[in-house]
C-alpha positions as CSV (number, residue, x, y, z in Angstrom):
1,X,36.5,-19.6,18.3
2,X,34.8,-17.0,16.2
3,X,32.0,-17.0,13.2
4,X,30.5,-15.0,10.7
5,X,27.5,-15.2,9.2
6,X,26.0,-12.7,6.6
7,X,22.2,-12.1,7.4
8,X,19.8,-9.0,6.9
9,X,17.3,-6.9,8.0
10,X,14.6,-4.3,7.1
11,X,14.7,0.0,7.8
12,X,11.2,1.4,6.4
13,X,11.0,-1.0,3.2
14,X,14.3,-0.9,2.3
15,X,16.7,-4.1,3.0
16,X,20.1,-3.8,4.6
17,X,23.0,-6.4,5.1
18,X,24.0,-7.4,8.9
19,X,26.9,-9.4,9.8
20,X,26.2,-11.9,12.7
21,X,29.5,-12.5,14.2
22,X,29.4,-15.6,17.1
23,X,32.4,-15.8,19.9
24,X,32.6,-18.7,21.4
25,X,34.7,-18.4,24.9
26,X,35.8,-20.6,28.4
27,X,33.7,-19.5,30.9
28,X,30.8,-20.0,32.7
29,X,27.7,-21.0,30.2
30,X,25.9,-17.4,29.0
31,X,24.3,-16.4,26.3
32,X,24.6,-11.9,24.9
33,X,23.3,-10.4,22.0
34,X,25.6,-7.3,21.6
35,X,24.3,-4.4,18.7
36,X,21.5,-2.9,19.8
37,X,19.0,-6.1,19.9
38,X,15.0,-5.1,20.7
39,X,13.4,-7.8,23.0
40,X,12.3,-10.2,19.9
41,X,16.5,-10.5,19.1
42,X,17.0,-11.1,22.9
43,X,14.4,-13.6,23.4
44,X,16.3,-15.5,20.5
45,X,18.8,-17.1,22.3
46,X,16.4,-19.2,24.4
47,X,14.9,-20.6,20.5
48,X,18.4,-21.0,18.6
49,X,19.8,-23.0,21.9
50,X,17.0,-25.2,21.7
51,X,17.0,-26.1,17.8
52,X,21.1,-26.3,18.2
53,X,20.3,-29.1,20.5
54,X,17.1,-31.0,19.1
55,X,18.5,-31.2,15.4
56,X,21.3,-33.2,16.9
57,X,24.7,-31.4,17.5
58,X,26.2,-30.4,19.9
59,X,26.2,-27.5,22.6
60,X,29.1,-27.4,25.0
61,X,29.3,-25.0,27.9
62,X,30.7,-22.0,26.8
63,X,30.3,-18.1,26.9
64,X,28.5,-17.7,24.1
65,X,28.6,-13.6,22.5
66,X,26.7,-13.0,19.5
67,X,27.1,-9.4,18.0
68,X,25.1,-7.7,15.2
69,X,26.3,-4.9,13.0
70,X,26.8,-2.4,12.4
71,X,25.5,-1.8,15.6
72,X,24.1,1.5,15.5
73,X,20.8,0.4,14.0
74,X,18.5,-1.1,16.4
75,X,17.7,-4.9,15.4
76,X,14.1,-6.2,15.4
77,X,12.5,-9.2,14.6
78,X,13.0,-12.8,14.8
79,X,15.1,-13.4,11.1
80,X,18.4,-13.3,13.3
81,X,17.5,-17.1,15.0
82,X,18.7,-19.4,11.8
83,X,22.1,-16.6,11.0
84,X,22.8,-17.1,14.9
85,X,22.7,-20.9,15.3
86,X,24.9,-21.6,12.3
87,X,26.9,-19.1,13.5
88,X,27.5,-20.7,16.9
89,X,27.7,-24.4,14.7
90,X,31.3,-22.7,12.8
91,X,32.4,-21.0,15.8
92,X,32.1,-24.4,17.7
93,X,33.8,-26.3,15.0
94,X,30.8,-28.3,13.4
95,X,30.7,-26.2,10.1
96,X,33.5,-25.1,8.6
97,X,33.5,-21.0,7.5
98,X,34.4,-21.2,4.0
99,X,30.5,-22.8,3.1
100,X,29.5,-19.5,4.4
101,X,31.2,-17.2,1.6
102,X,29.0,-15.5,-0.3
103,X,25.5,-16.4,1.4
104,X,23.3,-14.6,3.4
105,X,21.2,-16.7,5.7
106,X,17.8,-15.6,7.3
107,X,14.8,-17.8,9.2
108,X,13.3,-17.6,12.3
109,X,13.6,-21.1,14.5
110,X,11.2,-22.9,16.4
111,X,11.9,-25.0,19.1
112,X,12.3,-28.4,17.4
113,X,14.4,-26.6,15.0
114,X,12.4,-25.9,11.9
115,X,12.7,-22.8,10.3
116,X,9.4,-20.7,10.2
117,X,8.8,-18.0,8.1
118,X,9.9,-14.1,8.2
119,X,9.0,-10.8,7.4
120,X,10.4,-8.3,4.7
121,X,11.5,-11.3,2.0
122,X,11.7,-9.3,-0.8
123,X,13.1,-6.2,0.1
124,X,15.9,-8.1,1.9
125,X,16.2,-10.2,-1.4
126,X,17.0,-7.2,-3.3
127,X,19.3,-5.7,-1.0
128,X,21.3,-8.9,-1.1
129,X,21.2,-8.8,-4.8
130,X,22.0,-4.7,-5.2
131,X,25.3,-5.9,-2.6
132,X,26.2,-8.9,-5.5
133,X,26.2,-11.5,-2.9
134,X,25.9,-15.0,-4.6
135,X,22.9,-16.6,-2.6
136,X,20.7,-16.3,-0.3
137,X,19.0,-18.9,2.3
138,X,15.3,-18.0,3.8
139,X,12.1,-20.1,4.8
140,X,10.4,-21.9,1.9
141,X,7.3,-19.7,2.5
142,X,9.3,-16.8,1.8
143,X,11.2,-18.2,-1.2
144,X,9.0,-16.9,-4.0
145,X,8.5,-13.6,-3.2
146,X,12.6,-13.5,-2.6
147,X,12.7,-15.2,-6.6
148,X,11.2,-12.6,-7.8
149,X,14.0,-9.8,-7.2
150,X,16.4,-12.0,-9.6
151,X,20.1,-11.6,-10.1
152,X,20.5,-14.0,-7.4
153,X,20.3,-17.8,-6.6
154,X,17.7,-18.2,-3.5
155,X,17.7,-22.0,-1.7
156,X,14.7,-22.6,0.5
157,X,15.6,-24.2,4.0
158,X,13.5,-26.0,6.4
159,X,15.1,-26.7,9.3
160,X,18.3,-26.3,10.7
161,X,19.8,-29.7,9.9
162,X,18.6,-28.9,6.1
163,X,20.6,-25.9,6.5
164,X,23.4,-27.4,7.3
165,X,23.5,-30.4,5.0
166,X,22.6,-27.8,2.2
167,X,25.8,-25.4,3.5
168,X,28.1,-28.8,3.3
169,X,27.1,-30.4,0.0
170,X,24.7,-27.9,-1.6
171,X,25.9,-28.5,-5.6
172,X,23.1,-31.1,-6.2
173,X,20.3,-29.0,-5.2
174,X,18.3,-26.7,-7.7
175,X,17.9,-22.9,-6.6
176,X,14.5,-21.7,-6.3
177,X,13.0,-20.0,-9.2
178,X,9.8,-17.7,-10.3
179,X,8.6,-17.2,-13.7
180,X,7.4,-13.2,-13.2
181,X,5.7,-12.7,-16.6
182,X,3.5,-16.3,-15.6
183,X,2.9,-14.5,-12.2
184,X,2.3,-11.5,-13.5
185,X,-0.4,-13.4,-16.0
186,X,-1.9,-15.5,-12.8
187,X,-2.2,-12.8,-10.5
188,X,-3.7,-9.6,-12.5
189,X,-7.4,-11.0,-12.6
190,X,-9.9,-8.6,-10.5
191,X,-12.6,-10.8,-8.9
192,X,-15.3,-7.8,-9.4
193,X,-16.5,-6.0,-12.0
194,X,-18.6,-3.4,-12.7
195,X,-21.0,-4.9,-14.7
196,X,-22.4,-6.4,-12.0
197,X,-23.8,-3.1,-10.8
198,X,-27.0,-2.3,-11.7
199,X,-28.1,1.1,-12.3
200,X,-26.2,4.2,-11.3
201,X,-25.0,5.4,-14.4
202,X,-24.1,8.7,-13.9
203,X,-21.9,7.4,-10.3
204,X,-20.1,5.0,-12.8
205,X,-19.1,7.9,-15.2
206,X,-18.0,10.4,-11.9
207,X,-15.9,7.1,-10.8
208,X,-14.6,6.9,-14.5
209,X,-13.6,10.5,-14.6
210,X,-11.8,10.1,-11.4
211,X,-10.1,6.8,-12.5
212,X,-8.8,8.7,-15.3
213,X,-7.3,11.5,-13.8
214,X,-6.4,9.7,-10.3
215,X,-8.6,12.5,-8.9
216,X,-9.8,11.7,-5.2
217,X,-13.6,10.4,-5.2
218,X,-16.6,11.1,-2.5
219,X,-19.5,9.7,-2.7
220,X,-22.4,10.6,-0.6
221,X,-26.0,9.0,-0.7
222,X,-28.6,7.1,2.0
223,X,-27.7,3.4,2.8
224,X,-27.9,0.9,0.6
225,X,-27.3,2.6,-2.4
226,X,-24.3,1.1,-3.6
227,X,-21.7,3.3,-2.5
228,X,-19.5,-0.1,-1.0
229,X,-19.8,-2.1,-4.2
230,X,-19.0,1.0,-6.5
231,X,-15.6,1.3,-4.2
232,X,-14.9,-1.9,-4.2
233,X,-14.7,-2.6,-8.6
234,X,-12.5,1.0,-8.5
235,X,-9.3,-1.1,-9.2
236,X,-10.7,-3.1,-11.9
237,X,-10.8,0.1,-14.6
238,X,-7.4,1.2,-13.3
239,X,-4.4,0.4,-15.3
240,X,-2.5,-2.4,-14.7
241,X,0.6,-2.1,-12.2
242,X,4.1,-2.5,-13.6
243,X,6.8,-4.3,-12.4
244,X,8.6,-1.7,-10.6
245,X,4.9,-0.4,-9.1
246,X,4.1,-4.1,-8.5
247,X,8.1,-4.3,-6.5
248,X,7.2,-1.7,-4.8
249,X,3.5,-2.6,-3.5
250,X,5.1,-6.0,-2.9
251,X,7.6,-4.8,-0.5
252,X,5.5,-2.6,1.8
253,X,3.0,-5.9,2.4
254,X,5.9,-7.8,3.0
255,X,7.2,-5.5,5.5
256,X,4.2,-5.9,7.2
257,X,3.7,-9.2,7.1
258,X,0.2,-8.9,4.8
259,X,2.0,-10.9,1.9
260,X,-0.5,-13.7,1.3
261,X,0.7,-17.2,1.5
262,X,2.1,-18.8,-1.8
263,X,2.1,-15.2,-3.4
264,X,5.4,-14.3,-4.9
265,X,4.2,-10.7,-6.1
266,X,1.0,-8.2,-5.8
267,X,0.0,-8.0,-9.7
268,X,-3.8,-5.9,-9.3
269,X,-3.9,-2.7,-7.0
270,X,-4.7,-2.9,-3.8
271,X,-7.7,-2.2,-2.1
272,X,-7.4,-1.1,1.6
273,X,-10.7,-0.3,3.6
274,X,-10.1,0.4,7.2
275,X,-12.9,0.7,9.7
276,X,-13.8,4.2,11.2
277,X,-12.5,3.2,14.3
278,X,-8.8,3.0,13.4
279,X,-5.7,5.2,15.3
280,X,-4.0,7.7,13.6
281,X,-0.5,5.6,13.8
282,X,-3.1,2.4,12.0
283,X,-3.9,4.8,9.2
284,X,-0.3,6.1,8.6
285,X,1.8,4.2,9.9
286,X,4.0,4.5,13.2
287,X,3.8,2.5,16.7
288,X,7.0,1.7,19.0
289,X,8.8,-0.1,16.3
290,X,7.5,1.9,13.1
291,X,4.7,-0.4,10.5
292,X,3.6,1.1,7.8
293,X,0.2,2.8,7.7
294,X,-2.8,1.6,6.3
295,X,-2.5,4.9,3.5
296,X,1.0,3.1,2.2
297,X,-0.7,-0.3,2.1
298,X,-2.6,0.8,-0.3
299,X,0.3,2.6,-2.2
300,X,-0.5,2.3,-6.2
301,X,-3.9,1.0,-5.5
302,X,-7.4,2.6,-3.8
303,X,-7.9,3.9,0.0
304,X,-11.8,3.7,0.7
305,X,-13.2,5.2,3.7
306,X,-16.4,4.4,4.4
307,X,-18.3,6.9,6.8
308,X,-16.2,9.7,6.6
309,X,-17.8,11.4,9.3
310,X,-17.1,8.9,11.8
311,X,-13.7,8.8,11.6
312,X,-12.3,10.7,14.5
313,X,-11.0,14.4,13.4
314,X,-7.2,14.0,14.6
315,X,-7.2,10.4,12.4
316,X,-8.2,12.3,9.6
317,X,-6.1,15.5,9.9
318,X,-3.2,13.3,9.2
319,X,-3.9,12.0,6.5
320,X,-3.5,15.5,4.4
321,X,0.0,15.1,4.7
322,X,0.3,12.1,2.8
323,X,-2.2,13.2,0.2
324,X,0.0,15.9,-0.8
325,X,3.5,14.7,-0.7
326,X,2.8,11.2,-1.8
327,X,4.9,9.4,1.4
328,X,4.7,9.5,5.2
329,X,7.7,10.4,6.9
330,X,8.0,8.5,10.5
331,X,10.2,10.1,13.1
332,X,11.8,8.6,16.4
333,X,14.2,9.6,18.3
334,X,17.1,7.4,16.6
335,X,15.5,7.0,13.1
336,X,13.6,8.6,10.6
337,X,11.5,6.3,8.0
338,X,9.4,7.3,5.2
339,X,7.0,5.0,3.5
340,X,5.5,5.8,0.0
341,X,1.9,6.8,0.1
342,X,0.4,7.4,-3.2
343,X,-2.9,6.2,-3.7
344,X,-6.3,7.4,-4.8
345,X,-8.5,8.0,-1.9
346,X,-12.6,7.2,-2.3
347,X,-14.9,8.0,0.7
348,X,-18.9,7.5,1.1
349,X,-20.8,9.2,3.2
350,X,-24.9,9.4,4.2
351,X,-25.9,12.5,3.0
352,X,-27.5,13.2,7.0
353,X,-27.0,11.7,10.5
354,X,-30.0,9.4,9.9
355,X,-29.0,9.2,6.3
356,X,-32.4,9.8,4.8
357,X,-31.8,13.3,3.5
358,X,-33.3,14.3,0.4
359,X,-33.8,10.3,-0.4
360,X,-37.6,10.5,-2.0
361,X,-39.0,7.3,-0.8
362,X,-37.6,8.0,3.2
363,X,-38.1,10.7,5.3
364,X,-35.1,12.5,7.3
365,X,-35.3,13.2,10.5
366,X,-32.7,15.6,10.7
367,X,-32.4,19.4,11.5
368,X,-30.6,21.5,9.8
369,X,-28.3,22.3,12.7
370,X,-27.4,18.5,13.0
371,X,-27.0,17.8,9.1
372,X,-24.4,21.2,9.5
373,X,-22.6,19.3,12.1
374,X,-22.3,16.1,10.2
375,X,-21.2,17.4,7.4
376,X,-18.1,19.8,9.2
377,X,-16.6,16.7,10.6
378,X,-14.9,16.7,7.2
379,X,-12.9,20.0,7.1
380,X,-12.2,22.2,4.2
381,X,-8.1,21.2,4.0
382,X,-9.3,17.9,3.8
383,X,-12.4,18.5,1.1
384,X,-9.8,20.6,-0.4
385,X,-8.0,17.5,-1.7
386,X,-10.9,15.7,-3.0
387,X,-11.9,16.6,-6.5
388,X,-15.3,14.9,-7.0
389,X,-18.0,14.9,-5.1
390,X,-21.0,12.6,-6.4
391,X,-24.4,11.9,-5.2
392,X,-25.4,8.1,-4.8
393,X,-29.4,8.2,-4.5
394,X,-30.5,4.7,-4.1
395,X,-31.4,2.4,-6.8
396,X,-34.8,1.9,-7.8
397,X,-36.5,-1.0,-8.1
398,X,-37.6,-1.3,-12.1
399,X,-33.4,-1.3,-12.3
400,X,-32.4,-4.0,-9.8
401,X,-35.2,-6.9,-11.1
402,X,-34.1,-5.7,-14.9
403,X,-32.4,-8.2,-16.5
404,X,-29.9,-6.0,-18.2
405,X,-26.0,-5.5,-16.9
406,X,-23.7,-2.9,-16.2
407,X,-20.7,-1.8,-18.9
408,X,-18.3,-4.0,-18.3
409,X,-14.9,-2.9,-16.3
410,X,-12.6,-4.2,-19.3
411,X,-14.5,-1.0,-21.4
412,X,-14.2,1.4,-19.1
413,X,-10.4,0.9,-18.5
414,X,-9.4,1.1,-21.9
415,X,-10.9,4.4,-21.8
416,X,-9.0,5.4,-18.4
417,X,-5.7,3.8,-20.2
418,X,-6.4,6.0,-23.2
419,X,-6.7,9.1,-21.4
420,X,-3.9,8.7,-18.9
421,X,-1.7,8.2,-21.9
422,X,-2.7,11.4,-22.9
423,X,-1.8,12.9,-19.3
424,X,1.5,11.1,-19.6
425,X,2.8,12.6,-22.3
426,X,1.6,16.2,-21.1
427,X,3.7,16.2,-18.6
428,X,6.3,14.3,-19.7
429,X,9.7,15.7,-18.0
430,X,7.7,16.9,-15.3
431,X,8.7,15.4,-11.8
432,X,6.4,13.5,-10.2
433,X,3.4,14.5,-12.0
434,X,1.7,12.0,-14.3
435,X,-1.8,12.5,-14.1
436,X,-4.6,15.7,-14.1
437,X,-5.1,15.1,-10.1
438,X,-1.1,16.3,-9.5
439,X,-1.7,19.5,-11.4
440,X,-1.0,22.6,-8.7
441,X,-1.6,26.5,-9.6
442,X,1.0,27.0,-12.4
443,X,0.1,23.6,-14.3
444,X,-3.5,24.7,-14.4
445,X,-3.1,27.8,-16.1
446,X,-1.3,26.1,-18.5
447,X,-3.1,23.5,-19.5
448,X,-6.6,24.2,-18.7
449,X,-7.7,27.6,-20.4
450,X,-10.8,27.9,-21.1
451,X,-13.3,29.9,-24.0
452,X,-15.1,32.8,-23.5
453,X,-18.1,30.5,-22.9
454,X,-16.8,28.0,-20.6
455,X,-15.4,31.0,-18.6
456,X,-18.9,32.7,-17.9
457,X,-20.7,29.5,-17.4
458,X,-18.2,28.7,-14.5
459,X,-18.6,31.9,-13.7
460,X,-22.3,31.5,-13.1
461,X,-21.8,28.1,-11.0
462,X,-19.2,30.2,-8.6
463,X,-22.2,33.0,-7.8
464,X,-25.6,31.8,-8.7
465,X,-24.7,27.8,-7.3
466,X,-23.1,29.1,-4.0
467,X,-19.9,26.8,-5.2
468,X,-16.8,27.6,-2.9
469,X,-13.1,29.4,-4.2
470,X,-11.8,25.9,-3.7
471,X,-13.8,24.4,-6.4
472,X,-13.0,26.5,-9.2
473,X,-9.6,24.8,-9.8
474,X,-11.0,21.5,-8.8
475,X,-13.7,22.0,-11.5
476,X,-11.1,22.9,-14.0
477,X,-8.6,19.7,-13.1
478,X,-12.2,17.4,-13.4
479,X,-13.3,19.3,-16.8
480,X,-9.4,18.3,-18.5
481,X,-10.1,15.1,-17.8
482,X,-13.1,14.5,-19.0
483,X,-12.3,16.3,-22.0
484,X,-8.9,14.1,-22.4
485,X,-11.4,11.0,-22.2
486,X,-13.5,12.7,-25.2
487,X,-9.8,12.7,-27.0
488,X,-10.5,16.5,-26.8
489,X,-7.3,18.9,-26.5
490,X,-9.1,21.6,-25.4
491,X,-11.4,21.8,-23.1
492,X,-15.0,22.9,-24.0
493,X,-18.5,24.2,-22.2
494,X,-20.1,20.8,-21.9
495,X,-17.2,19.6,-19.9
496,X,-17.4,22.6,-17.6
497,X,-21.1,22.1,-17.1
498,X,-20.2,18.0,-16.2
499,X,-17.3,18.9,-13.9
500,X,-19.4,21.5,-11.8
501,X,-21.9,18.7,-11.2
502,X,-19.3,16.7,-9.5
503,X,-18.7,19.6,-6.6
504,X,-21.7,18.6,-4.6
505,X,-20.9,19.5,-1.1
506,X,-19.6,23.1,-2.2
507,X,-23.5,23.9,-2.5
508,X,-25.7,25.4,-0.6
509,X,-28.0,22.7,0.8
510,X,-30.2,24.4,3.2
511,X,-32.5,25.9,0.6
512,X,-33.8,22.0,-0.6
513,X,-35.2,21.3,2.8
């Protein structure tokens, strides 16, 4: 008496097919999962024996053996329940095996025998579909999101007598199906805008700049000033995500089980911010059975970190990595995952421990030791990978009661969609570099020369300004993009001077107090 049942499972964020094979022996009644099963796959025997019995069929005492291959990847989660109890239904003679060809079968099982739903939908759906396996059988709450990998015919299931009945006489049944360019159309609406903000001008340009060349942001200024609500309308000027981006965001939430009810596909860039409290293994990714990280949640979309300086050092350390190579690599002792990671980081931070430093209308109570201290909580590596640095001050009062509104965020994207057209087709043929922010050493020099008076005015902000050796390739990287926003193929003085404005924490401060 032997089964099997095609199911499958997730490694990272990629989907892999497991056979679930039943054998059904004389013996006295026992219930093993055999392929390397974590605690969740072990505990499942106790659910499927259950929802065998309450949906009405029958159980008879036998040794029950239920092995999942290949079985040298370790098995977690709870998708194996609904694979396993029709599994042990064929092996016991109350299905036959040939409704099985060409299906793959997923669904966690509660008691009473529903089917509940599971995590990793999509990229599982698009395994199956890369194997050319006909059809696929998951939870209706995971049905859309499976839809949308097409090349495949996806039936919903809601229990395990639906199942079943669907296995046996499933021809007069539609398959499930997802109109992408409609969700694509319903979904890509950003709630915020910038036109809601009032004042700041000069932040709004630094955040456009940055936007356009996906250049890391960090904005520093007292409470209150805004520096939340700028973040926040960041992924309303970027450009829109396209499919395979969208896939791709889609499947990381899904493997972490962030995919919002009813939501088939993320269509608008993500916006993750964490409190300064988080673990390293909460901003990266990692744990006993390996999540992703909070810097590939929001892969294709906007990391915000809000009070840099309070995140603890070692949490912050780790995140270079990421920002460099674009993916976080997660190794255990009998698997190595890597998760995509590339996003455009934004951080605020008060200028001062009591945040009042330099703000005209408070007074800081800071020494200069303690505003030294502060501010080297962020170490150079790290400021090293941020490009912009711009001042928030906060925003007076003749500009909050004023009746007039902020640019709009439709304007300023079309100029961030101009210019990273531009960037595109600079670097076309180049690997893995499509915007300004990707340019290294080499790329630099080759794109970013400068005149004889763009060189000595840079050359002035380096000695007379105090400005680190960091920032002089930062300040040329900011200056090509602002001149590819002024449709400009060469860069001039006026976007030197604008660029070394953005380098604000390579100054010398000490001297203003």
């Amino acid at each position: 008496m032997f089964s099997k049942v095609l199911s499958a499972a997730v490694l990272g964020i990629e989907g892999y097919l497991v056979e679930v094979e039943a054998h059904l022996d004389f013996g006295l009644p026992k219930f093993a999962t055999v392929g390397l099963p974590d605690g969740a796959v072990k505990e499942s025997k106790e659910r499927v024996i259950a929802a065998i019995k309450n949906s009405g069929f029958r159980l008879f005492s036998h040794r029950i053996t239920v092995n999942l291959a290949p079985a040298d990847i370790r098995k977690e989660g709870s998708a194996f329940d609904l694979p396993m109890a029709i599994g042990i239904l064929v092996a016991s003679g109350q299905l036959d095996q040939e409704t099985l060809r060409d299906t793959v079968i997923l669904g966690e099982l509660a008691l009473d025998g529903r089917v509940r739903p599971i995590r990793g939908g999509l990229p599982i759906s698009i395994a199956v579909r890369d194997k050319r396996v006909g059809r696929i059988l998951l939870p209706r709450e995971n049905a859309k999101e499976a839809a949308i990998a097409g090349g495949l015919t996806v039936f919903p299931v809601e229990s395990v007598l639906d199942t079943v009945d669907l296995l046996n006489d499933g021809s007069g049944r539609e398959p499930f199906t997802v109109d992408v360019a409609e969700v694509f159309r319903r979904h890509t609406q950003y709630a915020l805008d910038f036109m809601e903000v009032k004042g700041q001008e000069h932040v709004k340009r630094a955040i456009e700049v940055a936007a356009a060349g996906g250049h890391n942001v960090l904005m520093i200024g007292p409470p209150g000033s805004g520096k939340t609500m700028l973040a926040k309308r960041i992924p309303s000027i970027l450009p829109d995500l396209t499919l395979d981006e969208a896939l791709e965001t889609t499947k990381i939430h899904s493997v972490a089980g962030l995919l919002p009810p009813d939501t088939a596909l993320i269509a608008t860039r993500p916006f993750r911010s964490p409190h300064h409290t988080i673990s390293d293994a909460g901003l990266i990714g990692g744990g006993h059975i390996p999540r992703p990280g909070e810097v590939s949640l929001a892969h294709h979309g906007v990391l915000f970190l809000d009070e840099l300086p309070e995140f603890r050092k070692n949490v912050l350390e780790v995140m270079r990595q990421p920002m460099e190579d674009g993916g976080v690599t997660i190794s255990r002792a009998t698997v190595s995952l890597t998760y995509p990671a590339n996003f455009m980081l934004v951080a605020a931070m008060n200028p001062c421990p009591c945040g009042y430093f330099s703000d005209p209308t408070h007074d800081c109570t800071c020494q200069i030791p303690q505003i030294q201290r502060y501010r080297s909580r962020i170490s150079g590596p790290l400021l090293d990978r941020i490009d912009i640095h711009i001042e928030v001050p906060s925003v007076k009062y003749s500009e909050l009661a004023g009746k007039a509104t902020g640019e709009p965020s439709e304007s300023m994207r079309r100029r961030v969609i101009l210019a990273r057209e531009v960037q595109l087709e600079r670097f076309r043929g180049a690997p893995g570099m499509y915007c300004n922010a990707h340019m290294d050493t080499k790329p630099i020099r080759r794109h970013c020369a400068i005149d004889s008076q763009s060189d000595v005015l840079l050359q002035t902000a380096i000695t007379r300004l105090g400005l680190s050796a960091r920032a002089y390739d930062r300040i040329l990287k900011v200056a090509r993009t602002i001149a590819d926003l002024e449709g400009c193929a060469a860069i001039q003085a006026a976007h030197i001077a604008e660029a070394i404005q953005y380098r604000s924490l390579d100054r010398d401060f000490t001297g203003m107090m």
